[in-house]
C-alpha positions as CSV (number, residue, x, y, z in Angstrom):
1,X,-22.8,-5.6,-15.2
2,X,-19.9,-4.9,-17.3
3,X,-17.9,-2.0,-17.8
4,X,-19.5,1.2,-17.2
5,X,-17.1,3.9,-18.7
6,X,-17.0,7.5,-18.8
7,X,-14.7,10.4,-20.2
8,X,-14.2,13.9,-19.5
9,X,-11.6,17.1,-20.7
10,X,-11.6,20.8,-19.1
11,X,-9.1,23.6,-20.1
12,X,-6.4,24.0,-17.5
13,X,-4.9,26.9,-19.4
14,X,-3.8,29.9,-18.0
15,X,-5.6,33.2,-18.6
16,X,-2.8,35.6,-18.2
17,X,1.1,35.3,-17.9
18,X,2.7,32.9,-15.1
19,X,6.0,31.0,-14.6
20,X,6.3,28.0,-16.3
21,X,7.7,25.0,-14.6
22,X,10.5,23.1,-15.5
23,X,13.8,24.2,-16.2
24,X,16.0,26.6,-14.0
25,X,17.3,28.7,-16.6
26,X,14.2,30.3,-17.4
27,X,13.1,33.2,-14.9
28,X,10.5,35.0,-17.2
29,X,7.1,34.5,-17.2
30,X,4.7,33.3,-20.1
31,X,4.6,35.5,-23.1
32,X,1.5,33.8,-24.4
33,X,-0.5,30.7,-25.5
34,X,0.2,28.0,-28.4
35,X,-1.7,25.5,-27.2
36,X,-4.5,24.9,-24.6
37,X,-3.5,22.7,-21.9
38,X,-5.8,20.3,-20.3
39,X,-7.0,17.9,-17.4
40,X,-8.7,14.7,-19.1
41,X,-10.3,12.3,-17.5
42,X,-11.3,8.8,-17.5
43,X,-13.5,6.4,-15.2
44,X,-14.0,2.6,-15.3
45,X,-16.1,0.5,-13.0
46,X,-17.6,-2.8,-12.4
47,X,-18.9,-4.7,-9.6
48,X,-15.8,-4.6,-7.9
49,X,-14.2,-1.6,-8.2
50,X,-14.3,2.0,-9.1
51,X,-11.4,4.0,-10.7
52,X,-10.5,7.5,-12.2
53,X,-7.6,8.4,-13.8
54,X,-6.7,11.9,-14.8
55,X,-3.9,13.2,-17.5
56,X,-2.7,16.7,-17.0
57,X,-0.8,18.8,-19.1
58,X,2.1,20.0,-16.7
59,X,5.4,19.0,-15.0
60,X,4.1,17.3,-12.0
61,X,1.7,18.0,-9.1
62,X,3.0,17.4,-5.4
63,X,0.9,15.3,-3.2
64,X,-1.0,17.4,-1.1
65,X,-2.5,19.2,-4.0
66,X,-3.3,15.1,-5.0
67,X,-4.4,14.7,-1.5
68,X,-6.8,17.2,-1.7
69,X,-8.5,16.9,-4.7
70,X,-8.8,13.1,-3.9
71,X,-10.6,14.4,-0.4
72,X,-13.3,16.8,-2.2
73,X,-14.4,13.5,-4.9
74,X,-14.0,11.3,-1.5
75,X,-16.7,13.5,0.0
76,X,-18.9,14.5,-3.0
77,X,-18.7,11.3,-5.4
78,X,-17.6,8.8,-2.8
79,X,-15.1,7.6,-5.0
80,X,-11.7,6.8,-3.4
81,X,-9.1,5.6,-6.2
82,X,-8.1,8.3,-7.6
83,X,-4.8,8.5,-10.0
84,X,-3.4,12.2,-11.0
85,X,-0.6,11.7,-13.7
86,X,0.8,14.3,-15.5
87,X,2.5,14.0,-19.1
88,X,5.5,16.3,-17.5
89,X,5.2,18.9,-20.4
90,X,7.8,22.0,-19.4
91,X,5.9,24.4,-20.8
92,X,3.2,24.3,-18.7
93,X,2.9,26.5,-15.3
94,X,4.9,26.5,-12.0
95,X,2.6,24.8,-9.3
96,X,5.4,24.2,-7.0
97,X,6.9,27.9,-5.7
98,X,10.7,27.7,-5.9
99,X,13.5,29.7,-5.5
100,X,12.9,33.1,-7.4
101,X,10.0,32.3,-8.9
102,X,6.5,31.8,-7.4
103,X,3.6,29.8,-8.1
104,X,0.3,31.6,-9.2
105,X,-2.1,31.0,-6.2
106,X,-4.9,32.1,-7.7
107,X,-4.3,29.5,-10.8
108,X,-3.3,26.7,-8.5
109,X,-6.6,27.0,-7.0
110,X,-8.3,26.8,-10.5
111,X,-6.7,23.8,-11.3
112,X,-7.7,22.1,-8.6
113,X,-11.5,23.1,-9.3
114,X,-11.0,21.8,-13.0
115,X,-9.4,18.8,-12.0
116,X,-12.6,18.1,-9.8
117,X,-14.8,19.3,-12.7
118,X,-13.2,16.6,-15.5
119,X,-13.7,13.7,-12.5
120,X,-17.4,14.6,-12.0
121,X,-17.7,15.0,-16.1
122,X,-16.8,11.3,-16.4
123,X,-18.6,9.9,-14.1
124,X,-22.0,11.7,-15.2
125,X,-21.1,10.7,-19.1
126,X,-20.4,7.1,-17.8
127,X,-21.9,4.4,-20.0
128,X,-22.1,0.2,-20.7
129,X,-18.5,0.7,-22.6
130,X,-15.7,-1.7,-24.0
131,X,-12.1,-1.7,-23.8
132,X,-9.0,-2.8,-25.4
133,X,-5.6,-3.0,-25.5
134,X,-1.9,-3.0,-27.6
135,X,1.4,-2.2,-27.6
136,X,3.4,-1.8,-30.4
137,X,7.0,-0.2,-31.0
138,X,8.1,3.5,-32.3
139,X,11.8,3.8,-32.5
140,X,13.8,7.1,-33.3
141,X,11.5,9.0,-30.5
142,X,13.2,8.2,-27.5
143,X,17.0,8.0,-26.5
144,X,18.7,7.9,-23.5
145,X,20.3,11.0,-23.1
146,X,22.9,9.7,-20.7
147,X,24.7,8.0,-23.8
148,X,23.4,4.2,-22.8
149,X,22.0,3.6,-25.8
150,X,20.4,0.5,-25.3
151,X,18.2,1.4,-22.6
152,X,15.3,2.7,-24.4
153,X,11.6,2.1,-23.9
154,X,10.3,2.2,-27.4
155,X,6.7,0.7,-26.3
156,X,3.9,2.5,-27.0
157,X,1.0,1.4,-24.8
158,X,-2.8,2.6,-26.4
159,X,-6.0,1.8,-24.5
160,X,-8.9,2.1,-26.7
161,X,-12.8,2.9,-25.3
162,X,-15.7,2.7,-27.3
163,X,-19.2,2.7,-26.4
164,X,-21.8,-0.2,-27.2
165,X,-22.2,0.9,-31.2
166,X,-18.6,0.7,-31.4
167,X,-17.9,4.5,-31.3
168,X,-14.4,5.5,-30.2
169,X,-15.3,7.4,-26.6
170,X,-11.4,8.0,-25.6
171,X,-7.8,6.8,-26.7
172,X,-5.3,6.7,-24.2
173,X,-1.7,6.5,-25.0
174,X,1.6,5.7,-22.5
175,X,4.9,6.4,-24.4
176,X,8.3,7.2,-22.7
177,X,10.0,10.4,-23.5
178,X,10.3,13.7,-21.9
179,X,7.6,15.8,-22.8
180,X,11.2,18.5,-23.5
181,X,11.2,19.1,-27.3
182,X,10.6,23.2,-26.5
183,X,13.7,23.8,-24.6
184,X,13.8,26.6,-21.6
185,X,13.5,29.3,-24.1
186,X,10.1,29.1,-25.2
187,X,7.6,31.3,-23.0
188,X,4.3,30.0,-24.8
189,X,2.1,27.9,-23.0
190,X,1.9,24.2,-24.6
191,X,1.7,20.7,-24.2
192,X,4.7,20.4,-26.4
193,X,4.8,17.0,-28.6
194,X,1.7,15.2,-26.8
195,X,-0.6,18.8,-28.1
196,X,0.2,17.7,-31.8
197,X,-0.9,14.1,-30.4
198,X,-3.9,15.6,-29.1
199,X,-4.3,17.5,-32.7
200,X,-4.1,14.6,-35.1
201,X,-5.7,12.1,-33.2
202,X,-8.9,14.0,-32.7
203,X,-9.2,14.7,-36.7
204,X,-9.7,10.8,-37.3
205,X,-11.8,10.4,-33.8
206,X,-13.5,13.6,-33.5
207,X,-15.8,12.3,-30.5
208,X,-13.0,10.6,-28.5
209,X,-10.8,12.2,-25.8
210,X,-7.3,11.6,-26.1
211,X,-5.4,10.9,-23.3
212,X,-1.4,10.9,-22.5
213,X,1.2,9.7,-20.2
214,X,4.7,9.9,-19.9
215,X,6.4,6.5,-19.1
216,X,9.6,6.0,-17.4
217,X,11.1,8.5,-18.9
218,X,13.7,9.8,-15.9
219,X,16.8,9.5,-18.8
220,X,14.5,9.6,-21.5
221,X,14.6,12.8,-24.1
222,X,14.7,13.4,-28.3
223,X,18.6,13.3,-27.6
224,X,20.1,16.3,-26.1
225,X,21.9,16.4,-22.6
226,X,20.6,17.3,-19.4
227,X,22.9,19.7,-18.4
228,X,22.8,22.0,-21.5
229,X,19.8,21.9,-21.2
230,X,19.5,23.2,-17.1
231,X,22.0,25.6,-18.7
232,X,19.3,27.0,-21.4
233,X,21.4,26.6,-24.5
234,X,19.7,26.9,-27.6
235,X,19.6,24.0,-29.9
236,X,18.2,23.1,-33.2
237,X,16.5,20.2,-32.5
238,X,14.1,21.7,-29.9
239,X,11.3,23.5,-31.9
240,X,7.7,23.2,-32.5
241,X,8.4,21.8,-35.5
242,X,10.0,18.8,-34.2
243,X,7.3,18.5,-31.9
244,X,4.5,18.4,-34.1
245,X,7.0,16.1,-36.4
246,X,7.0,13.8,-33.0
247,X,2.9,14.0,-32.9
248,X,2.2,13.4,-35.8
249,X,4.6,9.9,-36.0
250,X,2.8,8.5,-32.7
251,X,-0.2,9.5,-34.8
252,X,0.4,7.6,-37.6
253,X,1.5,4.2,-35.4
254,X,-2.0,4.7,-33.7
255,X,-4.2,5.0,-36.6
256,X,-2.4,2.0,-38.0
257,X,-3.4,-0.5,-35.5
258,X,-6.6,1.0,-34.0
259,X,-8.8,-1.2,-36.1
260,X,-6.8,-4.3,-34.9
261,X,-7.4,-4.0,-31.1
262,X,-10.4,-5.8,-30.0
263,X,-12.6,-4.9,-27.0
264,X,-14.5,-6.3,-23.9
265,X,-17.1,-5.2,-21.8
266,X,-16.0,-7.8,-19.1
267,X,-13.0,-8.4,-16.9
268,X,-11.0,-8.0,-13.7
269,X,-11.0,-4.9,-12.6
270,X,-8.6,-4.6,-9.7
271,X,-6.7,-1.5,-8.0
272,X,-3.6,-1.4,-5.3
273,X,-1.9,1.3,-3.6
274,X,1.0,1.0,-1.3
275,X,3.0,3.7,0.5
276,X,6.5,2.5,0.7
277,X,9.5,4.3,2.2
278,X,12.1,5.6,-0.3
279,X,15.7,6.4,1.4
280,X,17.4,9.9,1.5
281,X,20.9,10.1,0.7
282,X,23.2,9.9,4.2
283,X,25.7,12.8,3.1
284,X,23.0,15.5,2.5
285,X,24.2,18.9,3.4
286,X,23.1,21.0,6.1
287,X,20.5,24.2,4.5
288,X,22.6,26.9,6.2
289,X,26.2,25.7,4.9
290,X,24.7,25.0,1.8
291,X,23.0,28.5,1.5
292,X,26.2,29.9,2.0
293,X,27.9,28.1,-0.4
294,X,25.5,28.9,-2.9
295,X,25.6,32.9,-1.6
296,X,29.4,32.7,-2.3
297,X,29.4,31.0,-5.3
298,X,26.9,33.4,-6.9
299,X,29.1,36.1,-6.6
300,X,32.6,34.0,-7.6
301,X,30.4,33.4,-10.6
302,X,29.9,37.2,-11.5
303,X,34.0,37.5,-11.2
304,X,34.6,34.7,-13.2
305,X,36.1,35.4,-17.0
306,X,36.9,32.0,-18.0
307,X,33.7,31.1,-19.9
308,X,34.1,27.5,-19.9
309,X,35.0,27.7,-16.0
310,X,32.3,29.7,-15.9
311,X,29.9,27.3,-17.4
312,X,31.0,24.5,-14.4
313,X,30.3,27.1,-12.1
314,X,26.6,27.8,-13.0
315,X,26.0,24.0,-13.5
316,X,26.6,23.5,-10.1
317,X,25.1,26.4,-8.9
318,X,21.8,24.5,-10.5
319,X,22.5,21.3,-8.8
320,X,23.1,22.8,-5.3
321,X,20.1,25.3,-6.2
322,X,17.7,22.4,-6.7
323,X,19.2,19.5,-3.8
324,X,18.1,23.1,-1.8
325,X,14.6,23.2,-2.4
326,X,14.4,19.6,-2.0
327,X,15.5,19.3,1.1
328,X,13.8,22.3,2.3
329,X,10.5,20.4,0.9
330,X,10.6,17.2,1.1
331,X,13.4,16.2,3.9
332,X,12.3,14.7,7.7
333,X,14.5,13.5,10.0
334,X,13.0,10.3,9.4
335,X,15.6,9.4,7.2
336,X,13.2,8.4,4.2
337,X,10.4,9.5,1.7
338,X,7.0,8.4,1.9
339,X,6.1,7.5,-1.6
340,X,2.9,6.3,-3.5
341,X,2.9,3.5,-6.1
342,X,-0.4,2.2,-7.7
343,X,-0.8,-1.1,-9.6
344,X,-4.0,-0.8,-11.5
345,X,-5.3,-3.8,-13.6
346,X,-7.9,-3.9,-16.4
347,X,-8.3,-7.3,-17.9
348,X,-4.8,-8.1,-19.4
349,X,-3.2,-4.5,-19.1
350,X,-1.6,-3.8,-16.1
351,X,-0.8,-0.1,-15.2
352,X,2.3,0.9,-12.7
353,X,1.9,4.6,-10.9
354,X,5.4,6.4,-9.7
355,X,5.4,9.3,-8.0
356,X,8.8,10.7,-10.4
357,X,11.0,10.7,-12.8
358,X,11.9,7.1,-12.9
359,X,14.7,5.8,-15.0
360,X,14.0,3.6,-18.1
361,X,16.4,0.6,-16.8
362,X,13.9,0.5,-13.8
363,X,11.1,0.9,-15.7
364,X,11.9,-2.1,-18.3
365,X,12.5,-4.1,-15.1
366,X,9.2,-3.6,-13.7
367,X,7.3,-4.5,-16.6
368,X,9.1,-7.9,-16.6
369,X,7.5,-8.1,-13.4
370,X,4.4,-8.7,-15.1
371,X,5.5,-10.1,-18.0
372,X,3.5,-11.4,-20.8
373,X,0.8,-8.7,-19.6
374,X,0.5,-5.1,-21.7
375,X,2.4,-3.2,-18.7
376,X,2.2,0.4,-18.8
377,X,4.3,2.5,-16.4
378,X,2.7,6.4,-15.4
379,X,5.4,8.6,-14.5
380,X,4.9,11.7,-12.9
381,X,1.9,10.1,-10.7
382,X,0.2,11.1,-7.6
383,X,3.2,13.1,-6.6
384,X,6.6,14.6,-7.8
385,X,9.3,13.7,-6.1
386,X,12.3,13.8,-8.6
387,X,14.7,12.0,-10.1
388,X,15.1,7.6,-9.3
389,X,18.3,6.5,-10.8
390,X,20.0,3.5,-11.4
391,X,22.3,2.3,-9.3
392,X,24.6,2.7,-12.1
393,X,24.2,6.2,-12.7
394,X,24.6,6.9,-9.6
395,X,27.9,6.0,-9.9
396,X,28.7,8.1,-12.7
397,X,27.0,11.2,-11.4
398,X,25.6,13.5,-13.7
399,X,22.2,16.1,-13.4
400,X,19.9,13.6,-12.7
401,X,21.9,12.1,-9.5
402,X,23.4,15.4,-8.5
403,X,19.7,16.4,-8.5
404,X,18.4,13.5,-6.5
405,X,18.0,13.6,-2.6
406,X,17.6,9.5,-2.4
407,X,20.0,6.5,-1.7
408,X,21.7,4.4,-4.8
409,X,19.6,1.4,-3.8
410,X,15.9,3.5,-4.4
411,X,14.8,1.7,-7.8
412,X,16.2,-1.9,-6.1
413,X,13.4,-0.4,-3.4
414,X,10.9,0.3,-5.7
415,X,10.8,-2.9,-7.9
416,X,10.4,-5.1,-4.8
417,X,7.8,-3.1,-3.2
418,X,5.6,-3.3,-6.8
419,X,6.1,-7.1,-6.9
420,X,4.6,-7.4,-3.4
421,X,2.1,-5.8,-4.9
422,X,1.9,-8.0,-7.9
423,X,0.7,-11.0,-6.1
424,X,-1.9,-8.8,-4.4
425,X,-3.7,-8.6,-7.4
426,X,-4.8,-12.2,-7.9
């Protein structure tokens, strides 16, 4: 027996107006739909092994929402490797309740049905399929918005399934760059650039599902910086225009090659998980003194005239805001984070599950782990646990390491733990 594959999409989108997740300037609630969001799915097995891996359209899903969707399709499809990535669109709805704003239960309990629903779709539809795999480069997507301009991940991975008559069943594509063209003033519901992705890919394969995840895309954006866009300015670049203009490039590279990528029905099939233990920060402040800062600071920031001043003020207001809910959430005593990482390998592609937002630097360096294998790093997976920074950045501060609750030394933590993994996968 070879490959037996199977596919499967549901709508995820909301039916009436919620909080969308993503950015902290944005306190309003939906004002409507552009685009459907969804939770696509796609299984593979052998003799060996069994796998699912799901794409959803939203920020990121915390890990006992995971947990439990990987229990129900433990106990009704006794399948245990499970993978939940999520393209880490910010127009998509709050699942995690935060400060101010709240989670719809009654959606978060949808999901979770849906997300079940798309697993058990692909494994009914699954067939004797082939797959195959490329990488090839887009530049001009992705820059590194904390002004290192070298590190950029400009690979864009595409797995291709078709069935035995050679008919595309599903495209999946890995790229690296926040899913952040809408900015925090946009209340529609959308998948922002990967929808257009979605779009134009399905006109030339019609009967495929299209798949996306985000890469390691931690200091990855279209080229805008972080903290004006916590802030919620308004700028130019960040329309639906430019998103579709985004889709429809990644289009355009993947219709170019598809015809080039050849396919198997055969081939290792081999998946790892590992719970390692990421490091908290030692100077984290204690929640009352920090709630009281914040109290104080709220109304210093109503006084304040100065705009500029005032601008500094809010910024950290955000910062503080967030390090909150973190260690409200995800803090023990412990000292450290227990975090999930995944090394999943089909044939000659080799895909690497984090639980965050990982940066690009760290990213590159894990694929040279595996290097001259197509390496493909899922972001946003299994869990969302913020910001990983370079050591380097975390020694020039800035949103992403003001927002982070974990050690300097995390990614050094990370790489070593996936190549223990590495050499459990021969």
């Amino acid at each position: 027996m070879g490959f037996l594959i199977g596919v499967g999409e549901i709508k995820i989108t909301p039916k009436f107006n919620v909080f969308l997740d993503g950015y902290a300037a944005r306190n309003s609630k939906s004002q409507g739909i552009h685009d459907d969001l969804y939770a696509k799915s796609i299984y593979i097995e052998n003799k060996k092994e069994k796998v699912a891996l799901v794409s959803l359209d939203l920020v990121g899903l915390k890990s006992n929402i995971v947990n439990n969707i990987r229990e129900i399709l433990k106990q009704n499809l006794n399948l245990d490797n499970v993978i939940i990535a999520c393209t880490h669109t910010h127009s998509g709805p709050l699942t995690d309740s935060e400060q101010n704003r709240n989670a719809d239960e009654e959606w978060c309990k949808f999901l979770q049905k849906k997300i079940v629903e798309s697993v058990e779709i692909s494994i009914k539809r699954k067939e004797q399929a082939k797959v195959g795999f490329k990488k090839i480069d887009i530049y001009g997507i992705g820059k590194n918005r904390r002004g290192n301009k070298e590190e950029i991940d400009p690979e864009l991975g595409i797995i291709k399934v078709e069935n035995q008559e050679g008919e595309i069943m599903a495209v999946l594509l890995n790229f690296t760059c926040h899913a952040t063209v809408l900015d925090a003033n946009n209340l529609l519901i959308s998948a922002d650039y990967p929808a257009y992705i979605y779009k134009h890919l399905s006109k030339f394969f019609p009967n495929a599902i299209i798949l996306f995840t985000n890469g390691a895309a931690g200091d990855i954006n279209i080229g805008y910086s972080a903290d004006d866009s916590a802030l919620g300015e308004k700028m130019d670049i960040r329309t639906f225009e430019n998103a579709e203009r985004i889709g429809e490039t990644i289009c355009r590279k993947v219709i170019s090659v598809m015809n080039e990528i050849p396919t198997t029905n055969d081939g290792l099939l081999c998946y790892k998980r590992r719970i390692i233990k990421l490091p908290f920060r030692e100077e984290l402040p204690q929640i009352d003194k920090l709630e009281n800062t914040i109290k104080k600071r709220e109304e210093y920031i109503k006084k304040t005239v100065d705009q500029l001043k005032k601008k500094r003020l809010k910024l950290k207001q955000i910062y503080d805001e967030i390090i909150l809910n973190k260690i409200k959430k995800q803090y023990s005593n412990s000292g450290f984070l227990n975090a999930e990482i995944n090394v999943l390998k089909i044939c000659d592609a080799i895909l690497v599950t984090i639980p965050g937002e990982l940066f690009c630097k760290i990213g590159l360096s894990i694929k040279s782990i595996f290097y001259p294998k197509i390496v493909m790093i899922v972001g946003y997976a299994n869990d969302y646990i913020g910001y990983i920074p370079t050591k380097d950045a975390f020694l020039k501060g800035g949103y992403e390491v003001e927002t982070s609750i974990f050690k300097n030394n995390v990614g050094d933590i990370l790489v070593n733990e996936i190549y223990k993994l590495k050499n459990q996968l021969y």
